[in-house]
C-alpha positions as CSV (number, residue, x, y, z in Angstrom):
1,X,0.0,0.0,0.0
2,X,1.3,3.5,-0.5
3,X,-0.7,6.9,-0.5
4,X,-0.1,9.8,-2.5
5,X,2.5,12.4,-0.4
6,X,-0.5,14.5,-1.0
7,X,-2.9,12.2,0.5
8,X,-0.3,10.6,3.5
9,X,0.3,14.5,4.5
10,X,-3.4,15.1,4.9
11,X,-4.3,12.3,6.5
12,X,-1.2,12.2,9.2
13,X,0.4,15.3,9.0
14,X,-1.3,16.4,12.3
15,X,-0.8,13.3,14.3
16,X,2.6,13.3,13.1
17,X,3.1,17.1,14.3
18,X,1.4,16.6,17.6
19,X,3.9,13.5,18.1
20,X,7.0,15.6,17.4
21,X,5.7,18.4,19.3
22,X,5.0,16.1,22.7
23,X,9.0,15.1,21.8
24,X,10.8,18.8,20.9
25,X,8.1,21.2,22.7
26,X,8.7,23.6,20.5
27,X,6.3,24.4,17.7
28,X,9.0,25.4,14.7
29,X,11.2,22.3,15.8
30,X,8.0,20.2,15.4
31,X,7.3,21.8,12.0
32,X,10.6,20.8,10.9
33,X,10.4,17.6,12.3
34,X,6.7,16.8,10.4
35,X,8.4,18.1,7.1
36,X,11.5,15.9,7.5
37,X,8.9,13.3,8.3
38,X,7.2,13.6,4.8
39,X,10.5,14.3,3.0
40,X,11.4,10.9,4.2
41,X,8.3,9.3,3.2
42,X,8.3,10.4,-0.4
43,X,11.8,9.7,-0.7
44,X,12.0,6.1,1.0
45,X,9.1,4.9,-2.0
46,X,8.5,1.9,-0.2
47,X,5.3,0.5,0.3
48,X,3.5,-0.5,3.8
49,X,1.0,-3.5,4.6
50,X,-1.7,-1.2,5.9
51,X,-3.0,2.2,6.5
52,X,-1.8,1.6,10.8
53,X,1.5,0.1,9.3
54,X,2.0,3.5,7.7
55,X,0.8,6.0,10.3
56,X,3.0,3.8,13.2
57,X,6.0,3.9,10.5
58,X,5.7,7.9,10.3
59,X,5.0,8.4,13.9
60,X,8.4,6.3,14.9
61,X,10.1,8.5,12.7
62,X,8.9,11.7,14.1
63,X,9.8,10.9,17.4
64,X,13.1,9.5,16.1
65,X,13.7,13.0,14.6
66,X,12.5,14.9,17.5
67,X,15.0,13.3,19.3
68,X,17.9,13.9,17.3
69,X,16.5,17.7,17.0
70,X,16.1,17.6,21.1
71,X,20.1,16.5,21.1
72,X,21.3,19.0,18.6
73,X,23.4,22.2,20.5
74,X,21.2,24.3,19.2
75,X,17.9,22.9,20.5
76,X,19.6,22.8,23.9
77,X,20.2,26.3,24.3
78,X,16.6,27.2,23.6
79,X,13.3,26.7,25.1
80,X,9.7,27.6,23.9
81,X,6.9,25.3,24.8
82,X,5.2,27.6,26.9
83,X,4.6,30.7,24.0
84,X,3.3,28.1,22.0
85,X,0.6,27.0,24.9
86,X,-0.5,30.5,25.0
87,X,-1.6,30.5,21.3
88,X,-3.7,27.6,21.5
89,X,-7.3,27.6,21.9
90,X,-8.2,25.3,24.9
91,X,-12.2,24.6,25.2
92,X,-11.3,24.6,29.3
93,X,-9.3,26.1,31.7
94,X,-8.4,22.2,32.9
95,X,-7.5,21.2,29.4
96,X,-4.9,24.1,29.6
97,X,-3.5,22.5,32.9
98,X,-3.1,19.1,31.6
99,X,-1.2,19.9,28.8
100,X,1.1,21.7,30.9
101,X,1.5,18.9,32.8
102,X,2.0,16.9,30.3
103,X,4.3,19.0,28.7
104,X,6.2,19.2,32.0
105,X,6.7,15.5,32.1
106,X,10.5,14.1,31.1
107,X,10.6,13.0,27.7
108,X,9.7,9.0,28.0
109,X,6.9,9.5,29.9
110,X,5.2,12.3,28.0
111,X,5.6,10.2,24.7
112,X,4.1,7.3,26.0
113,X,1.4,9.2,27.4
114,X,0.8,10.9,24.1
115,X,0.6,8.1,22.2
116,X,-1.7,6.4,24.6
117,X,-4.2,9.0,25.3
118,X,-3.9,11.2,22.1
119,X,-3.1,8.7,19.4
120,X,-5.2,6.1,20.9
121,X,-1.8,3.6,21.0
122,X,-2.2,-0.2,22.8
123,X,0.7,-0.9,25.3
124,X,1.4,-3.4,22.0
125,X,1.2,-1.0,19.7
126,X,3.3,1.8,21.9
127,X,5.9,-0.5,22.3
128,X,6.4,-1.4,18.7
129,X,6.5,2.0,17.5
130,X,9.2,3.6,20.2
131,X,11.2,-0.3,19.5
132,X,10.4,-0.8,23.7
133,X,9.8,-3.8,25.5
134,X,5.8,-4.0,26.5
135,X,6.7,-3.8,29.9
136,X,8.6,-0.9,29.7
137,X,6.1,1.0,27.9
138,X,3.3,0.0,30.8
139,X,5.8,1.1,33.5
140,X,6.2,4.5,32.4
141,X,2.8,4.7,31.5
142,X,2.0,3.7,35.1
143,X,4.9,6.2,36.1
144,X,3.9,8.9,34.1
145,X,0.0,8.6,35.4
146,X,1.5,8.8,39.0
147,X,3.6,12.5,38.0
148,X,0.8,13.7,36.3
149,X,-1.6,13.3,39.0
150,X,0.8,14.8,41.6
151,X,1.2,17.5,39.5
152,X,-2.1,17.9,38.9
153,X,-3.0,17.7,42.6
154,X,-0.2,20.0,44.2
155,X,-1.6,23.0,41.4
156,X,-5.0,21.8,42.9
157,X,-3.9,22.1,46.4
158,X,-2.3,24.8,45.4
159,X,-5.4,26.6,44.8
160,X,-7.3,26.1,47.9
């Protein structure tokens, strides 16, 4: 099976940017990554087994990317999740406070998370694309939950 760049970008593009983004936290770096992304999928011409075959395949190689662009010198030296948040239309205040938890998270847990709640991901299907063991992925899921929610509940507490 293989789709059209045309067709691949419309269907993926934003599941592939919001996968990069979770990674680099920065919205140009997550541009660049979703556009290396693409470049690579026109350019590799191979062909997939399935529609999920293809969208796993492009989301293992934007977090791949992401990666390498959170490692460059560059990327180190800058930060800039938090102007992106501010341009982004939340439907409630909580959703807003999640995602900045979320965002806060280290790296492995707020991929897994990502894929899991925002890409509707199995453990399985988690672990295939990130090359984990199933194990892993359901311990930093489980570890991830547990920061979020103490996160969560020391802003709440805060609030009192």
């Amino acid at each position: 099976m293989r789709l059209t760049a045309e067709e691949a970008y419309r269907r993926y593009a934003d599941r592939v940017f919001a996968a990069a983004f979770s990674v680099c936290r920065d919205r140009a770096a997550a541009d660049d990554v979703t556009q290396d992304t693409f470049v690579k999928y026109i350019t590799q011409g191979r062909d997939y087994d399935s529609q999920e075959h293809l969208r796993a395949w492009l989301l293992r190689v934007a977090v791949n990317r992401a990666r390498d662009v959170n490692r460059s010198f560059w990327r180190r030296s800058t930060v800039g999740w938090e102007e992106y948040m501010d341009a982004l239309p939340f439907a409630e205040p909580e959703d807003r406070e999640l995602f900045g938890a979320v965002m806060a998270l280290p790296e492995r847990y707020r991929t897994v998370i990502h894929l899991f709640y925002y890409e509707d991901y199995s453990v399985s299907e988690i672990a295939e694309v990130l090359r984990r063991s199933e194990g892993t992925v359901k311990s930093q899921l489980s570890r991830g939950r547990k920061l979020l929610k103490n996160m969560l509940a020391e802003d709440w507490n805060d609030d009192e």
